[in-house]
C-alpha positions in Angstrom: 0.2 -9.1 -20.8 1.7 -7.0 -18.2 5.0 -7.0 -17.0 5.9 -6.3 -13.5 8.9 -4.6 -12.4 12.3 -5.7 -11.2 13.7 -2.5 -9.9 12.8 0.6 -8.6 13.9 2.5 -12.1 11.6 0.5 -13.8 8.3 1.0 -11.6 9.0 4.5 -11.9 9.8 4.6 -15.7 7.4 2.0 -16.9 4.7 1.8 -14.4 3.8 -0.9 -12.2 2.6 -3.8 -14.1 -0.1 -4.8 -11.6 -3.2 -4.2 -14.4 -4.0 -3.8 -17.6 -2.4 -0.4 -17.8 0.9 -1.2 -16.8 3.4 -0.5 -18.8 1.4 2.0 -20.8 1.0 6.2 -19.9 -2.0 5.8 -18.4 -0.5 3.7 -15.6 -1.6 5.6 -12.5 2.4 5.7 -11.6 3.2 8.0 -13.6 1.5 10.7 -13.1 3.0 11.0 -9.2 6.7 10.6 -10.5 8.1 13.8 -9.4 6.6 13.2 -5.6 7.9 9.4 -6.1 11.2 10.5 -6.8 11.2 12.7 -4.0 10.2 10.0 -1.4 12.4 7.4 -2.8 15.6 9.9 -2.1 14.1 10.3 1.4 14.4 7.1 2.1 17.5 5.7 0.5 18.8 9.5 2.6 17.9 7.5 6.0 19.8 4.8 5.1 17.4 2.0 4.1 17.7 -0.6 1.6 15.7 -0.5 -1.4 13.7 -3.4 -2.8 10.8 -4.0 -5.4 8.5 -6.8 -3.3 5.0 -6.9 -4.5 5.9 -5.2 -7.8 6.4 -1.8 -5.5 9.0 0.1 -3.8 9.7 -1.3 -0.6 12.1 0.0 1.7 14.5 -2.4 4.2 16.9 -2.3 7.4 18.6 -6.1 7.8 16.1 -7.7 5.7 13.1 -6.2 7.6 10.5 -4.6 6.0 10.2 -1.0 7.5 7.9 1.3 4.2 6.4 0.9 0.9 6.7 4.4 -1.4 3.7 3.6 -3.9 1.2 5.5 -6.1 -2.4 5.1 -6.2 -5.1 6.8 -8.3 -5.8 9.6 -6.4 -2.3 10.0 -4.5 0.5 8.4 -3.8 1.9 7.2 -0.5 4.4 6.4 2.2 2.9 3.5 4.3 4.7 2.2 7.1 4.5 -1.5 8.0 4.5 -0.5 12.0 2.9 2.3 11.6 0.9 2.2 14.5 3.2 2.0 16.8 4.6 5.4 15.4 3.9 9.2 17.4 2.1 11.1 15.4 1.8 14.8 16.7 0.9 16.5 13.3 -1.7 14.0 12.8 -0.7 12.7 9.1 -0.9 9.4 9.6 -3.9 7.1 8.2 -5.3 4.0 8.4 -5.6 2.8 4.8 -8.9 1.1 6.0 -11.4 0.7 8.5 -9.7 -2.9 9.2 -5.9 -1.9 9.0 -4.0 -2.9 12.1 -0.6 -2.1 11.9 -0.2 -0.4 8.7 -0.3 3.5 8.5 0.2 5.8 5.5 0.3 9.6 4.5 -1.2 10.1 1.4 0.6 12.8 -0.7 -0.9 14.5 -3.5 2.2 17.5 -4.4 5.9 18.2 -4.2 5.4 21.0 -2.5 3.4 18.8 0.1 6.2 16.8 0.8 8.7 20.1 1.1 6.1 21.3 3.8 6.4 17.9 5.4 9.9 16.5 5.1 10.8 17.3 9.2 8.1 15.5 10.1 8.5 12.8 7.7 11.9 12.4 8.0 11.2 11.9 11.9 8.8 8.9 11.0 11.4 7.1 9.1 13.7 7.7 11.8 10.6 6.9 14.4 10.3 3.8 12.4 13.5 2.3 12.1 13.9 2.5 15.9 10.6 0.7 16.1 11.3 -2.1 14.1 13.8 -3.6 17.3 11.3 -2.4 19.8 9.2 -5.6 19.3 6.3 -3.9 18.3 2.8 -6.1 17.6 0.0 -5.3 15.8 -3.1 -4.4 17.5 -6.1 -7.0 17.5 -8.5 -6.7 15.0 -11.5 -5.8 16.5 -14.5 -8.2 17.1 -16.9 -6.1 14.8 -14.8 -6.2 12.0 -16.2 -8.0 9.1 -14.2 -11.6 8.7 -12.3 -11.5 5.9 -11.4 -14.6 4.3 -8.2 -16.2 4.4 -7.5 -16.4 0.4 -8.0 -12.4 1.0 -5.1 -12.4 4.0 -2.9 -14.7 1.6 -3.8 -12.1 -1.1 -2.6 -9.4 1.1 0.8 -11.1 2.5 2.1 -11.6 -0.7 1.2 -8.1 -2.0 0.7 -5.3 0.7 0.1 -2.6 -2.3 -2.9 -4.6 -2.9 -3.9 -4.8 0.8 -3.3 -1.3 0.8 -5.3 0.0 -2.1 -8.1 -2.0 -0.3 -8.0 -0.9 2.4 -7.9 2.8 1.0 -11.8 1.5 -0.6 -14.8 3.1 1.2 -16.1 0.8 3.9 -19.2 0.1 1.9 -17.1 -0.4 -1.1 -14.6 -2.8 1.3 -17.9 -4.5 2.5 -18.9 -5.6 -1.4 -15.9 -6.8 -1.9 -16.1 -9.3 1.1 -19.4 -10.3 0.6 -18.9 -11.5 -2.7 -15.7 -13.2 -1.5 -17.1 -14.9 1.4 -19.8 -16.1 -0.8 -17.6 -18.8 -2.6 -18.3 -22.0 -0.5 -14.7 -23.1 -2.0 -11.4 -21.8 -1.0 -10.5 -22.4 -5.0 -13.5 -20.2 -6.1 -12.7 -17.4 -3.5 -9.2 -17.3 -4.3 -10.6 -16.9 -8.3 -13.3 -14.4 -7.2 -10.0 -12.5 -5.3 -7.8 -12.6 -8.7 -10.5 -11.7 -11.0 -11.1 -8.1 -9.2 -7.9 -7.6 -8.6 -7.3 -5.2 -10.8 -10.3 -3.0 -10.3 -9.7 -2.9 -6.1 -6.0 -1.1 -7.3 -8.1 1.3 -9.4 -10.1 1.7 -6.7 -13.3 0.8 -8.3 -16.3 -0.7 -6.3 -17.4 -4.5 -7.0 -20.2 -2.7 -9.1 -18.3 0.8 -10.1 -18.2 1.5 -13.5 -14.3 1.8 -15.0 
């Protein structure tokens, strides 16, 4: 049984709890602590206030939510809530996902990355701070975009690391996912089919990937 975390210290010393490695070294946390710790100063720096919500790092202004620090398998990340609503010159924002509205991230995979970075990061928190009283709205999601079911948006309201690391999944791996979600005829069964591969969308795995 995992244990999520109640502070910041602890996701960074003992991982986040979200699967069956949490807790142990081979949490994907830990190997991205030194770039963590760097992010984490940057923001507490700009004067937010730092919170765990959804078992991650999340960082406030007046009980708003403004970014999420977290670490995923193959990087770890500063996602802003807003994020399209932010100028981005250099180009290092992302969509997590082919379906993300408002959230945008820059993934970081070094220290030195960040060093190379900090102006323009630093701007962003700044950038998104002011937004957050700007009375910014998401965009639409497009009419193309697959439906995803409403267990799946639930999923994702309560934990945005988990709508995240989904949306960071290939679109054909994305496209499994909801398939086999949608399939349920039952809210109950989709919300079980949701739980049950949890923990392999925050590894990143495919519905059919092998671990």
């Amino acid at each position: 049984m995992t244990i999520k975390p109640q502070s910041v210290d602890d996701y960074l010393n003992q991982g986040c709890g979200r699967c069956r490695l949490g807790g142990t070294p081979e949490c994907k946390v830990h190997p991205w602590r030194k770039e963590l710790d760097q992010l984490r100063q940057m923001m507490l720096d700009s004067g937010l206030v730092e919170e765990i919500k959804w078992g991650v790092p999340c960082y406030c202004l007046e009980g708003k939510n403004i970014a999420v620090v977290a670490a995923l398998k193959d990087f770890c990340s500063l996602s802003f809530f807003k994020g399209a609503g932010l100028p981005d010159p250099q180009g290092i924002l992302e969509k997590p996902g082919p379906n993300s509205q408002a959230a945008r991230l820059v993934k970081i995979t070094s220290c030195s990355q960040i060093e190379k970075l900090r102006p323009a990061l630093m701007n962003l928190i700044t950038l998104a701070i002011a937004l957050e009283g700007s009375g910014f709205q998401a965009p639409k999601q497009t009419p193309d975009a697959m439906e995803q079911p409403q267990e799946l948006l639930d999923a994702f309201s309560k934990e945005p690391d988990f709508q995240h690391a989904f949306e960071a999944l290939t679109p054909g791996r994305q496209r499994g996912y909801l398939l086999h979600f949608s399939g349920a005829k039952q809210s109950k069964t989709r919300a079980d089919r949701i739980e049950k591969q949890r923990a392999r969308i925050l590894d990143g795995l495919g519905l059919h990937d092998t671990p």
